[in-house]
gemmi code that builds the backbone of each chain (N, CA, C; Angstrom):
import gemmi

chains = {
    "A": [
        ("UNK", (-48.870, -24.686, 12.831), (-48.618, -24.179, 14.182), (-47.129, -23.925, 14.366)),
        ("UNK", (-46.250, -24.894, 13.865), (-44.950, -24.639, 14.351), (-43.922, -23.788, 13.431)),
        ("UNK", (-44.803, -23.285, 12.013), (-44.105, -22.354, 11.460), (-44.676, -20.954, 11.524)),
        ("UNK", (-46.074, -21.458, 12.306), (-46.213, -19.718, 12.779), (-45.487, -19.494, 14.331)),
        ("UNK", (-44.755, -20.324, 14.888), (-44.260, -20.168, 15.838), (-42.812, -19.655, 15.225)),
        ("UNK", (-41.736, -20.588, 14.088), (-40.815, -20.079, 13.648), (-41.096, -18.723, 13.235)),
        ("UNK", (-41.905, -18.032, 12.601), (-42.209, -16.479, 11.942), (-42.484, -16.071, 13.589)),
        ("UNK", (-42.830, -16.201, 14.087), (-42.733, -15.131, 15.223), (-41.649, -14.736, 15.678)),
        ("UNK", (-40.662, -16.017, 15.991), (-39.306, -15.877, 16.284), (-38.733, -15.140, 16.208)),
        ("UNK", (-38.398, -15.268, 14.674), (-37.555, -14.546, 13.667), (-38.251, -13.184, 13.550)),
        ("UNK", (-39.504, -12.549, 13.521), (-39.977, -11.230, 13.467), (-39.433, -10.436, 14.927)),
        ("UNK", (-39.449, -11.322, 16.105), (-38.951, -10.621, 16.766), (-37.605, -10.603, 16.852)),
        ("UNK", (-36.532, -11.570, 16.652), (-35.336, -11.279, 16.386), (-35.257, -10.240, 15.385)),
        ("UNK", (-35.635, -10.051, 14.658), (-35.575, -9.181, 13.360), (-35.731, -7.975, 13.864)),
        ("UNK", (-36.795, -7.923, 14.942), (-37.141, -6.313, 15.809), (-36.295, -6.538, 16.312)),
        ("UNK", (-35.665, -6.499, 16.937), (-34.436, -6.912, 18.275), (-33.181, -5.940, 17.056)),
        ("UNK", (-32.771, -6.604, 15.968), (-31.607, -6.182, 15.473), (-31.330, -5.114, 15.043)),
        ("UNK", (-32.850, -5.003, 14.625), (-33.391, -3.754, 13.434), (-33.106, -2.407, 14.434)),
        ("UNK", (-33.464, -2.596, 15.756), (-34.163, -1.564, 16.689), (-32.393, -1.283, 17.216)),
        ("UNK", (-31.884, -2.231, 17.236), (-30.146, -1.812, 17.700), (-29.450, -1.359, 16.723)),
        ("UNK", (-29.502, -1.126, 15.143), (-29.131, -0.225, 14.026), (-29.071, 0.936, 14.440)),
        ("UNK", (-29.816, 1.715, 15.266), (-29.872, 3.168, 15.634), (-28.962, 3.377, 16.702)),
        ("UNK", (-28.488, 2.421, 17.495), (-27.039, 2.576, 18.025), (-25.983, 2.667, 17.669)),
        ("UNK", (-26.151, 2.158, 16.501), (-24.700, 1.782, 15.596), (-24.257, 3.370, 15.753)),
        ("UNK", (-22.867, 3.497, 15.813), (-21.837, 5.011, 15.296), (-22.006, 5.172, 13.937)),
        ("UNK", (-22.322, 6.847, 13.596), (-22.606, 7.375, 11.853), (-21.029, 6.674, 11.757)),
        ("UNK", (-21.219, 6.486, 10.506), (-19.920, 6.621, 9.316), (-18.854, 7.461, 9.842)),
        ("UNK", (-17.992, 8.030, 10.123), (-16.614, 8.958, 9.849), (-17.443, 9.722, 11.517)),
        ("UNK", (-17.739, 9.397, 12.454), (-18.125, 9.485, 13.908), (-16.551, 9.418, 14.629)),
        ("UNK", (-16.520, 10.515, 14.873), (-15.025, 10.671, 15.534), (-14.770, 9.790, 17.220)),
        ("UNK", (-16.480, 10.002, 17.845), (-16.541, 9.166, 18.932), (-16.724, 7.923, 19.124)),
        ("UNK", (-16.667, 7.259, 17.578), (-17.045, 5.687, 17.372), (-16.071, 5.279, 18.317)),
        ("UNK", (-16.276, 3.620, 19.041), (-15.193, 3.058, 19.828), (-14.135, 2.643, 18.616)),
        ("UNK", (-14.416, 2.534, 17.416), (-13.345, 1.888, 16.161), (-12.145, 2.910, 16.467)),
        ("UNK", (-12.160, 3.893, 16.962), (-11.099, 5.034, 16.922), (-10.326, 5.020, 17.866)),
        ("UNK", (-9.897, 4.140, 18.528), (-8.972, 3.975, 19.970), (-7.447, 4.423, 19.668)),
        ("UNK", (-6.766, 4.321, 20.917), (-5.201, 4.289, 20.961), (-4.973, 3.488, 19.844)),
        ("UNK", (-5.369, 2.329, 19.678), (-4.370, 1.303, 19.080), (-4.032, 1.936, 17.854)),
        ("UNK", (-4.961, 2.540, 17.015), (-4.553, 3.300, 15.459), (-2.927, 4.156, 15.786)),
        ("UNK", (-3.498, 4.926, 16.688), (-2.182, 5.976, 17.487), (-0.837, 5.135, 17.625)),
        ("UNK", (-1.077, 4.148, 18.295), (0.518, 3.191, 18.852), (1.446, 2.360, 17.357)),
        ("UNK", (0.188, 2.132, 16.452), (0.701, 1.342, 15.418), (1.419, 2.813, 14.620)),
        ("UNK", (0.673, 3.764, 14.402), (1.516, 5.010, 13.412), (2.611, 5.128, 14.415)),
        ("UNK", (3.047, 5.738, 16.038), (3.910, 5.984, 16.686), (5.003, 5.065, 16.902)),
        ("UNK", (4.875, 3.403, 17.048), (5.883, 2.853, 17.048), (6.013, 1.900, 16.136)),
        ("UNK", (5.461, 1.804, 15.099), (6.117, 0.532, 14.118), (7.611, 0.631, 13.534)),
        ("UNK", (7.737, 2.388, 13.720), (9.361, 1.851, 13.172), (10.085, 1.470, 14.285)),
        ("UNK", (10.013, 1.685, 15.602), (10.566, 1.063, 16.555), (10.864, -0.425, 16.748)),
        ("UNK", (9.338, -0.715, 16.254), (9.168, -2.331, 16.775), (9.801, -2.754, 15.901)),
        ("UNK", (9.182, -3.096, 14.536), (9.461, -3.808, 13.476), (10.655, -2.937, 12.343)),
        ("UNK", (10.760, -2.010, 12.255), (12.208, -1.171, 11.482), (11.569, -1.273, 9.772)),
        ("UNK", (10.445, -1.155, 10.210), (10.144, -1.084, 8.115), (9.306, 0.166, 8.239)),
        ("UNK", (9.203, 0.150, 6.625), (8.362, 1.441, 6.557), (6.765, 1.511, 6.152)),
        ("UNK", (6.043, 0.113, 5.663), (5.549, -0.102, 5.225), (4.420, -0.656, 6.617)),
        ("UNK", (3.656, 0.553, 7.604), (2.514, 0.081, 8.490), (1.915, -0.686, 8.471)),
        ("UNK", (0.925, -1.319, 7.164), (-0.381, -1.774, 6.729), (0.418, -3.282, 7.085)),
        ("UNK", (2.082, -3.653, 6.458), (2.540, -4.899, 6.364), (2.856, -4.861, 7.588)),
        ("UNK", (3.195, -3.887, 8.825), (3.836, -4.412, 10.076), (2.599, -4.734, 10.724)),
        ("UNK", (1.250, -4.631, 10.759), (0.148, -4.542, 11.267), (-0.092, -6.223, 11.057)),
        ("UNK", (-0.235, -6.647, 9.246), (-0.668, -7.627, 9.187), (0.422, -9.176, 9.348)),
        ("UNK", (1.843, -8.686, 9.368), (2.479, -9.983, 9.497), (3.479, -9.972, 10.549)),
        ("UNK", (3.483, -8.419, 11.335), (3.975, -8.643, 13.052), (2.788, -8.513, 13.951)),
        ("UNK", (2.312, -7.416, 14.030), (1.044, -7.180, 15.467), (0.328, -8.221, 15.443)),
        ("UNK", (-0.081, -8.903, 14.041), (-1.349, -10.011, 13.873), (-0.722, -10.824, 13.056)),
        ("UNK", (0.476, -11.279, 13.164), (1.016, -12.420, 12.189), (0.208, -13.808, 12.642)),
        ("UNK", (-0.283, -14.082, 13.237), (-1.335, -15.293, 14.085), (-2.180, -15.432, 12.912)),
        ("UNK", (-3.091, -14.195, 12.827), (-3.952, -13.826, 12.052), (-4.211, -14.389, 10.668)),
        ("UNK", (-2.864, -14.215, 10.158), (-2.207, -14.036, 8.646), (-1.589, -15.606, 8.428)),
        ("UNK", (-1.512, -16.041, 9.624), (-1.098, -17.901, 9.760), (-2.401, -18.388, 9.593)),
        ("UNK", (-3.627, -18.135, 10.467), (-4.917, -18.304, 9.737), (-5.306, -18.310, 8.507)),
        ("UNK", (-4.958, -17.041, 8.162), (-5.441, -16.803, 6.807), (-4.517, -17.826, 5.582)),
        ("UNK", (-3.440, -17.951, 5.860), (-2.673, -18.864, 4.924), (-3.265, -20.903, 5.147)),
        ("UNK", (-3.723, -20.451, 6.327), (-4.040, -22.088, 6.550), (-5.783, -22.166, 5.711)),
        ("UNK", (-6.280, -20.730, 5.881), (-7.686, -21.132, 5.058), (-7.751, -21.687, 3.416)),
        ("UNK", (-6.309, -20.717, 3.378), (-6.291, -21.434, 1.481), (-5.896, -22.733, 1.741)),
        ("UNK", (-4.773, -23.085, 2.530), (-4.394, -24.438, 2.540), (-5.976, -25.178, 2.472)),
        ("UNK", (-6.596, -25.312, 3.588), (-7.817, -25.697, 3.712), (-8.516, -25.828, 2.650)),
        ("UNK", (-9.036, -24.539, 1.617), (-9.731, -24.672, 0.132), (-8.908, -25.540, -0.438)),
        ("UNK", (-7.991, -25.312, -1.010), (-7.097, -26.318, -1.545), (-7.238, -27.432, -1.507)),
        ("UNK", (-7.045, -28.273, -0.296), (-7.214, -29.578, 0.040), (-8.502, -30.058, -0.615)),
        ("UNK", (-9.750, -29.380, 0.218), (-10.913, -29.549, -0.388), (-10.947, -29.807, -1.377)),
        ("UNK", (-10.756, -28.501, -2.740), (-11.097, -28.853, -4.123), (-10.493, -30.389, -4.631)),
        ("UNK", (-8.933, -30.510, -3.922), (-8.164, -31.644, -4.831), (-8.820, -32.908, -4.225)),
        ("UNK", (-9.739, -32.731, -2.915), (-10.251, -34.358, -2.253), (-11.423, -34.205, -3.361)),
        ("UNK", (-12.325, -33.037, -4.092), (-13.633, -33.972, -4.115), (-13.262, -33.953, -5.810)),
        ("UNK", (-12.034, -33.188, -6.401), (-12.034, -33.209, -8.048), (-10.893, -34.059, -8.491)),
        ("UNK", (-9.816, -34.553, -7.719), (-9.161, -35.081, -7.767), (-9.248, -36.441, -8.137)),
        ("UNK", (-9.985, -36.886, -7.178), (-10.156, -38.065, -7.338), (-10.662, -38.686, -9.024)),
        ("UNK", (-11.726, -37.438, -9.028), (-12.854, -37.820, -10.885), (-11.482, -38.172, -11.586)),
        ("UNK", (-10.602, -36.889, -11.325), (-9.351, -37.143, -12.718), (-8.630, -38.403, -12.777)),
        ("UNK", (-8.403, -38.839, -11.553), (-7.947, -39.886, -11.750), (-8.539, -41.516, -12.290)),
        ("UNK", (-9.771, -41.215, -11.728), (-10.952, -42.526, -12.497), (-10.727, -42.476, -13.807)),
        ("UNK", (-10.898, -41.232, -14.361), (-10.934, -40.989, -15.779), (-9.337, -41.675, -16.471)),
        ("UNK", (-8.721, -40.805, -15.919), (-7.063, -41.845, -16.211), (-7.048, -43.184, -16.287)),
        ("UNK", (-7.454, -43.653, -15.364), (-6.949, -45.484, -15.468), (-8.524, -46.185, -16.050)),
    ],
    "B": [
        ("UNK", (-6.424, -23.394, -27.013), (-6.131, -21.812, -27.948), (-4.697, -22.098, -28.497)),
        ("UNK", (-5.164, -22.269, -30.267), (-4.015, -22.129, -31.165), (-3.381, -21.020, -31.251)),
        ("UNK", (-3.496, -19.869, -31.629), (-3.276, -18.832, -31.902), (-2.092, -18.128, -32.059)),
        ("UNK", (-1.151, -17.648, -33.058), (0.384, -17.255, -32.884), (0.278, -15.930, -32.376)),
        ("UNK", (-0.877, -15.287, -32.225), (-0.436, -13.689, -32.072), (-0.490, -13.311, -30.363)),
        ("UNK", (-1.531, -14.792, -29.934), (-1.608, -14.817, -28.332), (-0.457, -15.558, -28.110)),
        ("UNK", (-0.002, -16.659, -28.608), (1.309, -17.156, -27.912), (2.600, -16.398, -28.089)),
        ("UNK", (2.878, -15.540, -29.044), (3.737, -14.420, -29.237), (3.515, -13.575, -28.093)),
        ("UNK", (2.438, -12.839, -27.459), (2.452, -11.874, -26.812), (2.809, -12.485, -25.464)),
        ("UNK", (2.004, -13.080, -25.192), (2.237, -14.176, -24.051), (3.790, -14.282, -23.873)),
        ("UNK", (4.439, -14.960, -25.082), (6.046, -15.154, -24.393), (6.803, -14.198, -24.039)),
        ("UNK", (6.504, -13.125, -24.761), (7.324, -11.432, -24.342), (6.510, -11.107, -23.505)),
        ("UNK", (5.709, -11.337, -22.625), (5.124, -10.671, -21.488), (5.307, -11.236, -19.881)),
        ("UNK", (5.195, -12.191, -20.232), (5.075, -12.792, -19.154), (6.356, -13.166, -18.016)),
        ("UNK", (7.683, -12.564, -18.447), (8.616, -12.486, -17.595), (8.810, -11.299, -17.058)),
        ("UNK", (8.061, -9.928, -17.683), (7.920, -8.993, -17.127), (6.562, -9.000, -15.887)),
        ("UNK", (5.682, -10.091, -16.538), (5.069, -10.281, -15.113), (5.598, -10.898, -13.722)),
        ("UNK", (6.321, -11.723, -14.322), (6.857, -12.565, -13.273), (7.988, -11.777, -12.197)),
        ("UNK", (8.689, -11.253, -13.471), (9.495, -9.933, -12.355), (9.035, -8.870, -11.512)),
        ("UNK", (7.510, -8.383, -12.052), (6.614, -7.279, -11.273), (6.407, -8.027, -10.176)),
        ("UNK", (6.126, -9.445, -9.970), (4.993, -10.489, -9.002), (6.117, -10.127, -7.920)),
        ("UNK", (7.550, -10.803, -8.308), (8.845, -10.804, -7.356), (9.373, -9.645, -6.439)),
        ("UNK", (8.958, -8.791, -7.421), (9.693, -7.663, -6.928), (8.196, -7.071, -6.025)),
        ("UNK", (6.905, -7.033, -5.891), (6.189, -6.911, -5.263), (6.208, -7.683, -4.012)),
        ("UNK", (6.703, -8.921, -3.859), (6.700, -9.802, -2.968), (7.959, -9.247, -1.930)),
        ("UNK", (9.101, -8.732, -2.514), (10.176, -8.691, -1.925), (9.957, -7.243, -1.336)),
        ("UNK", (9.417, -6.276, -2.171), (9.423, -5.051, -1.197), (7.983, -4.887, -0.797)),
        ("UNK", (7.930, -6.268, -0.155), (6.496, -6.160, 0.015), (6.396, -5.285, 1.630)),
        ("UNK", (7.240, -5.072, 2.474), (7.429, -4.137, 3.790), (7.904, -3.083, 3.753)),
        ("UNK", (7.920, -2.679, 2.276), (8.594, -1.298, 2.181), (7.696, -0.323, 1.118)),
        ("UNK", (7.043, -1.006, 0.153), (5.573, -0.761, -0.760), (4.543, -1.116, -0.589)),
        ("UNK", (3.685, -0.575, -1.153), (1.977, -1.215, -0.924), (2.088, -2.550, -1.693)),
        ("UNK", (1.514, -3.040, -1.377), (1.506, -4.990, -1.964), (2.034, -5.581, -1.247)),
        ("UNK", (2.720, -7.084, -0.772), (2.766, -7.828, -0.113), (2.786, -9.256, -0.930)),
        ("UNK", (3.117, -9.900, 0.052), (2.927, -11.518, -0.040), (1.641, -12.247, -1.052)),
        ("UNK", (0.430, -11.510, -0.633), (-1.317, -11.673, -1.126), (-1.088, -11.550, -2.624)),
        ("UNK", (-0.717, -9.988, -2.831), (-0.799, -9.078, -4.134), (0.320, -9.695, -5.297)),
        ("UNK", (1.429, -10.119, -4.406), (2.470, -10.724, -5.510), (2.454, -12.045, -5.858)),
        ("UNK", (1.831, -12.786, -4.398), (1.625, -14.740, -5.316), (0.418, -14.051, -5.995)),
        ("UNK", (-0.326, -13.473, -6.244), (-1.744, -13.217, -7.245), (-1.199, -13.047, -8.651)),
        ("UNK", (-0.029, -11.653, -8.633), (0.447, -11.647, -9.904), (1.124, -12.820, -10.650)),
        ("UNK", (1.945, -13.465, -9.282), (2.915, -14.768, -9.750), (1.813, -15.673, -10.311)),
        ("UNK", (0.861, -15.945, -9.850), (-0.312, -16.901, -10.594), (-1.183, -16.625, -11.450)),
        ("UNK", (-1.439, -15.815, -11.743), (-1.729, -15.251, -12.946), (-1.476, -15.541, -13.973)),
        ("UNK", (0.155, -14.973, -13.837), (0.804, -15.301, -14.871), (0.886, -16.854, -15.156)),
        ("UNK", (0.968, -17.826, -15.011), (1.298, -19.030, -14.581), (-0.355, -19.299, -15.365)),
        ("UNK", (-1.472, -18.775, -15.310), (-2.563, -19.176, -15.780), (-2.794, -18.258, -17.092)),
        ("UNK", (-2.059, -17.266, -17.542), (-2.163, -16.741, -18.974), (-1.559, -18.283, -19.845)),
        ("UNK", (-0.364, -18.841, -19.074), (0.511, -19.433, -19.600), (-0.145, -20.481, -20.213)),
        ("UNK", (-1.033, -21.043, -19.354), (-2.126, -21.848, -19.554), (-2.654, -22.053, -20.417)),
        ("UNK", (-3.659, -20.848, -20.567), (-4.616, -20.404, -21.363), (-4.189, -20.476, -22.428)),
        ("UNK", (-2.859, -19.796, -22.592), (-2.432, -19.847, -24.285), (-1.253, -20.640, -24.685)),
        ("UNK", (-0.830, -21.273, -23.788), (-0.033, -22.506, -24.482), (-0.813, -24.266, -24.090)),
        ("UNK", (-1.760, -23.899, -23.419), (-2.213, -24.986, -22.813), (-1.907, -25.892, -21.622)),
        ("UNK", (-2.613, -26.999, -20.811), (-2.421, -26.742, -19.879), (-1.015, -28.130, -19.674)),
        ("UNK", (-0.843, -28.577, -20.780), (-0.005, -29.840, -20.936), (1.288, -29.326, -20.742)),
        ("UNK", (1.262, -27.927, -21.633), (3.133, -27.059, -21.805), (2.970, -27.038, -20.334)),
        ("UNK", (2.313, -26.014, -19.649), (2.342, -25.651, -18.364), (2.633, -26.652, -17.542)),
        ("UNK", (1.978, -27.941, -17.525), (2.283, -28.703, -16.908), (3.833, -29.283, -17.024)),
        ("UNK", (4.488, -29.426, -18.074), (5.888, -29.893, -18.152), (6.916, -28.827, -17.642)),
        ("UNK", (6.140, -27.637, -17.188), (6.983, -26.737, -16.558), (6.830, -26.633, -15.069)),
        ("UNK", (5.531, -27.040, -14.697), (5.629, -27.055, -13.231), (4.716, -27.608, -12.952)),
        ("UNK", (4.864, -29.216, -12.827), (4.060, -29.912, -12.785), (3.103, -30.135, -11.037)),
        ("UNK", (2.052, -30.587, -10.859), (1.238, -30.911, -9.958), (2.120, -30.890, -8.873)),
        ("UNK", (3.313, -31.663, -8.567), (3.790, -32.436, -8.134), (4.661, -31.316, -7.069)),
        ("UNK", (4.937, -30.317, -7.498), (5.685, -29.029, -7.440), (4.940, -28.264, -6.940)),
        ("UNK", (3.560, -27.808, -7.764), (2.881, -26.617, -6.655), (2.369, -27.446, -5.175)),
        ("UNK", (2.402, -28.736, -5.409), (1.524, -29.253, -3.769), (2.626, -28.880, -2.813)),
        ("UNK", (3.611, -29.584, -3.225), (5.198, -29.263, -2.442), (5.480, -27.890, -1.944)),
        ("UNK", (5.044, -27.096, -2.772), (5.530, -25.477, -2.862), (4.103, -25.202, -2.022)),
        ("UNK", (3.133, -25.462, -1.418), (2.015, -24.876, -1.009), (2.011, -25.639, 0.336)),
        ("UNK", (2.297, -26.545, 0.854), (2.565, -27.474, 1.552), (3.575, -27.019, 2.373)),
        ("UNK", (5.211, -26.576, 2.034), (6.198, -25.741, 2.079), (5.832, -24.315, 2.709)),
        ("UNK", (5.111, -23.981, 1.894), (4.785, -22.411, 2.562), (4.045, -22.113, 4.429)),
        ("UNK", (2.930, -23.071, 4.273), (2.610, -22.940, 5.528), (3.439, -23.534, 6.428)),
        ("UNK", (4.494, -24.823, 6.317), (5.432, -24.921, 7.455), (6.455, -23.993, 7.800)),
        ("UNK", (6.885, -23.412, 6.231), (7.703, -22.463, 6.483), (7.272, -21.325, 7.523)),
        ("UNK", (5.637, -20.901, 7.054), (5.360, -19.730, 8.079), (5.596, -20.338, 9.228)),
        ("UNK", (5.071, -21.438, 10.245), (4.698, -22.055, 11.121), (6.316, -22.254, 11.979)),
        ("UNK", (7.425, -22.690, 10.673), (8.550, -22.677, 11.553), (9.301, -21.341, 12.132)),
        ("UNK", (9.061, -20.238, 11.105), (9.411, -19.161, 11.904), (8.635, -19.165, 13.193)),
        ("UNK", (7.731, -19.293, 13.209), (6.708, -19.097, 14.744), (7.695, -19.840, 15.212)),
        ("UNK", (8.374, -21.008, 14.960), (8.581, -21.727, 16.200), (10.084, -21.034, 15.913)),
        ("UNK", (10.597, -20.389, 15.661), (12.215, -19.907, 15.820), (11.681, -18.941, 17.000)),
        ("UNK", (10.661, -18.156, 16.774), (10.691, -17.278, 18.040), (10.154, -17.688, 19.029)),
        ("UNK", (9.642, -18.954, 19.309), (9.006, -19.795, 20.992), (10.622, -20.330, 21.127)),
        ("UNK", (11.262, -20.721, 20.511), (12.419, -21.123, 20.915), (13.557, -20.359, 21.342)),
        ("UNK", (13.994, -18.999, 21.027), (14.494, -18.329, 21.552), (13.857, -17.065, 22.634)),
        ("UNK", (12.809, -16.824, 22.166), (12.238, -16.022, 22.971), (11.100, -16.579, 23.739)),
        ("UNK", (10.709, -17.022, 23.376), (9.451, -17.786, 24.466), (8.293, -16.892, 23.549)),
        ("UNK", (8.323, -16.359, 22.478), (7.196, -15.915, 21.831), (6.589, -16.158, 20.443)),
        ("UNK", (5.547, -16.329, 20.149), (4.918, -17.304, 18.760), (5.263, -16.360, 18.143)),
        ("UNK", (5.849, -16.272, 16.948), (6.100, -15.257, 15.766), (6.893, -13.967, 16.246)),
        ("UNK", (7.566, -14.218, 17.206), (7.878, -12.624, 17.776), (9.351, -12.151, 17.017)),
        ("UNK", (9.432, -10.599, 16.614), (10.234, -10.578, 15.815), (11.407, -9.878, 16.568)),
        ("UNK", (11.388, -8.587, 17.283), (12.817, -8.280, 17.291), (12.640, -9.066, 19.073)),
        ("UNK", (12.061, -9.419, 19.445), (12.636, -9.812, 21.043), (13.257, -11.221, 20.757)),
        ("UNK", (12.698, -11.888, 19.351), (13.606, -13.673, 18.701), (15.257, -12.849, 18.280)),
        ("UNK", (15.351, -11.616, 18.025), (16.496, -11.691, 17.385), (16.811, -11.548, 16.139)),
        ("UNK", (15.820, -11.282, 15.524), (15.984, -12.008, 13.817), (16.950, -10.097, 13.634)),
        ("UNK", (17.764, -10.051, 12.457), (18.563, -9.141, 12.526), (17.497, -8.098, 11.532)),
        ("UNK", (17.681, -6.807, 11.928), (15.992, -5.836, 11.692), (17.295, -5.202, 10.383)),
        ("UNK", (18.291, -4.957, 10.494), (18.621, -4.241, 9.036), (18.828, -2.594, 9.280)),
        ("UNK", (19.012, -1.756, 8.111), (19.214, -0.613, 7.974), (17.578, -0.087, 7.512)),
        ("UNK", (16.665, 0.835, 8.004), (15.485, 1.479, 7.704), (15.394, 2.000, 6.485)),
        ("UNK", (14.372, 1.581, 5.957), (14.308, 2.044, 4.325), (14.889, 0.846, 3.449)),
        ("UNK", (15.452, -0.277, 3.471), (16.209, -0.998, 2.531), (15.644, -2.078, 2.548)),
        ("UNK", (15.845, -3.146, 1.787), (15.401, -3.997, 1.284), (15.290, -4.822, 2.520)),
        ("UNK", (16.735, -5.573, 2.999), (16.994, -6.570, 3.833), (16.839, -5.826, 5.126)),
        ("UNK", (15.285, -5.470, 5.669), (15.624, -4.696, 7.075), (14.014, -5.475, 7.554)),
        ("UNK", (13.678, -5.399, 8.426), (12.382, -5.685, 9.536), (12.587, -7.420, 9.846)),
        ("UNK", (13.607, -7.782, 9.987), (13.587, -9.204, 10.503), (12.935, -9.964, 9.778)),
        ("UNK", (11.822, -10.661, 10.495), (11.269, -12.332, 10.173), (9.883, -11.718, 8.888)),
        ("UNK", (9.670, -10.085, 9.069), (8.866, -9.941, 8.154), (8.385, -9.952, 6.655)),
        ("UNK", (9.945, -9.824, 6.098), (10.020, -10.317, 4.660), (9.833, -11.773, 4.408)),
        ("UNK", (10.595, -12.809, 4.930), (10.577, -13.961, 5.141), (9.293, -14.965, 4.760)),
        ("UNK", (8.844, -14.238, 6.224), (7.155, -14.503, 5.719), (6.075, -14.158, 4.893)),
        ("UNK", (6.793, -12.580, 4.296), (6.085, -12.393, 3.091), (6.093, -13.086, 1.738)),
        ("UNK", (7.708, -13.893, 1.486), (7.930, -14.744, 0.710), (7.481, -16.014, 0.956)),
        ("UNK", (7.139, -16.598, 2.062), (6.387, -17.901, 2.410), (5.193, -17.203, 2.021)),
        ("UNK", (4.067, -16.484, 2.003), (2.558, -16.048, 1.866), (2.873, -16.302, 0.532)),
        ("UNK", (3.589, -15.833, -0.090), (3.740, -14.919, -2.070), (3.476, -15.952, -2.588)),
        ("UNK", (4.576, -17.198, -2.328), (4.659, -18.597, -2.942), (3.622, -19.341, -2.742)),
        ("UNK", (2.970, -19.570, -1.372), (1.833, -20.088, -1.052), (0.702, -19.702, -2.193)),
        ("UNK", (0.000, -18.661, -2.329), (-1.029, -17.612, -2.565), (-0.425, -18.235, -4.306)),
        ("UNK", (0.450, -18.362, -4.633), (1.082, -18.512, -6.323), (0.895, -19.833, -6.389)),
        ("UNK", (0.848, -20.717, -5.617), (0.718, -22.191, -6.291), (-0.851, -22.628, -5.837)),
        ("UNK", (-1.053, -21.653, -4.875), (-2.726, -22.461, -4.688), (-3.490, -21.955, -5.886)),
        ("UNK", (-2.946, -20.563, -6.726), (-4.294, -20.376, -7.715), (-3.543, -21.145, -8.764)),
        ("UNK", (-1.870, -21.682, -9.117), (-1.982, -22.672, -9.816), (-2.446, -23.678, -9.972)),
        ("UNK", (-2.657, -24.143, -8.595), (-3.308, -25.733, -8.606), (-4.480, -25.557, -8.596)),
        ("UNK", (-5.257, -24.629, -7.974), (-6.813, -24.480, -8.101), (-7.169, -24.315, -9.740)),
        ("UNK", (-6.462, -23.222, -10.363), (-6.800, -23.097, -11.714), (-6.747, -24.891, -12.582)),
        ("UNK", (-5.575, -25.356, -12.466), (-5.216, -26.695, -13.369), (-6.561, -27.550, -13.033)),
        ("UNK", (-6.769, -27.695, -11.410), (-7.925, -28.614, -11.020), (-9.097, -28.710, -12.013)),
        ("UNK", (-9.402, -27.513, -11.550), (-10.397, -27.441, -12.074), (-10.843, -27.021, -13.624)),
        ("UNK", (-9.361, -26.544, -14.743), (-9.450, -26.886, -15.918), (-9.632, -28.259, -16.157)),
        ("UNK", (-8.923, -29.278, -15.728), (-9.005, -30.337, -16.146), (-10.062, -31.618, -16.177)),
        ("UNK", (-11.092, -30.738, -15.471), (-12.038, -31.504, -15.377), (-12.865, -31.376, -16.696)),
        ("UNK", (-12.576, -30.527, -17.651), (-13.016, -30.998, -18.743), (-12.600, -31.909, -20.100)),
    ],
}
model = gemmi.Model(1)
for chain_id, residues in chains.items():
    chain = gemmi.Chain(chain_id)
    for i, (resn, *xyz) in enumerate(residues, 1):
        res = gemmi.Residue()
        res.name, res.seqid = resn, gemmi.SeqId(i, " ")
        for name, pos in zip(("N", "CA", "C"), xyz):
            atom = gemmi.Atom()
            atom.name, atom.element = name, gemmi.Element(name[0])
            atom.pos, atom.b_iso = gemmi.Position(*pos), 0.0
            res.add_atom(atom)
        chain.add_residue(res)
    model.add_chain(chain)
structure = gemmi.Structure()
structure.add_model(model)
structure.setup_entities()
């Protein structure tokens, strides 16, 4: 009973998602919302803001340097991980 | 891996990697690549080194002790620039309203706090796949 209740669920979530795919914007859709000002402001003023020449880097470590502090804290994060659960073996093995 | 014809190639190569990794890191706001692309090359190399001299040489060259420091280092470093610009400007990471000096356009030493931090990412991104690589060699 309660996993023909889970399969119903999920069949209708599944209709639900499936049926909102046909909203999605085609590929290279000039009216997609992905196409806003903001593309426009980053080509028009990055040499203003930041004085480099290189967009893709003023995007990812001035407009979204937050972002890119995330992203440096996720390796920190893996990191830690691997050395808490392998670390430790090496050292048993040592002494 | 014994081998003289891999540890031969290995030693003539690998400072030309190390100089590509650097010099990717440094004009990393003025070329395609960055901070990501150049600690990748910098670790790399650092794990050929590995591979073919083993992981004991490697280790007497830059031991455990060094990449935690150097990875550890990197994210405060990013974190303290953030705080150079809440402190003068009242803004997390903010670059020309903190002040940081932006340079001549086109040149090396120009966009403020953005190189900076590309060299805190480079180093970071270079000792985590050192230490990830050693880790987990050594578990055998």
């Amino acid at each position: 009973m309660k996993n023909y209740l889970i399969l119903i669920t999920l069949t209708l979530l599944l209709i639900v998602l499936v049926s909102s795919l046909n909203e999605m914007p085609v590929m290279g859709d000039i009216a997609s919302p992905a196409y806003n000002e903001v593309a426009e402001y980053y080509i028009n003023n990055t040499q203003e803001d930041t004085n480099i020449t290189n967009i893709i880097s003023a995007i990812i470590t001035d407009y979204r340097a937050f972002d890119t502090l995330g992203e440096t804290t996720v390796l920190f994060t893996s990191i830690t991980a691997v050395v808490s659960v392998l670390g430790f073996s090496i050292k048993d093995k040592k002494e | 891996m014994d081998d003289l014809i891999v540890k031969t190639v290995t030693k003539l190569i690998i400072p030309f990697i190390q100089l590509y990794g650097i010099f990717v890191i440094l004009h990393g706001h003025l070329s395609p690549g960055g901070g990501f692309a150049g600690g990748a090359i910098i670790g790399a190399s650092f794990i050929l080194l590995t591979l073919a001299f083993g992981i004991e040489y490697t280790k007497s060259i830059l031991s455990a002790k060094v990449t935690e420091r150097v990875e550890i280092g990197g994210v405060i470093w990013y974190i303290f620039i953030g705080l150079i610009g809440i402190a003068i400007s009242g803004v997390f990471l903010g670059n020309r309203v903190a002040g940081f000096p932006m340079g001549t356009f086109g040149s090396v030493i120009s966009g403020g706090m953005i190189s900076l931090i590309t060299i805190g990412i480079g180093l970071k991104v270079a000792s985590t796949m050192i230490s990830l690589f050693h880790h987990i060699i050594e578990e055998d």
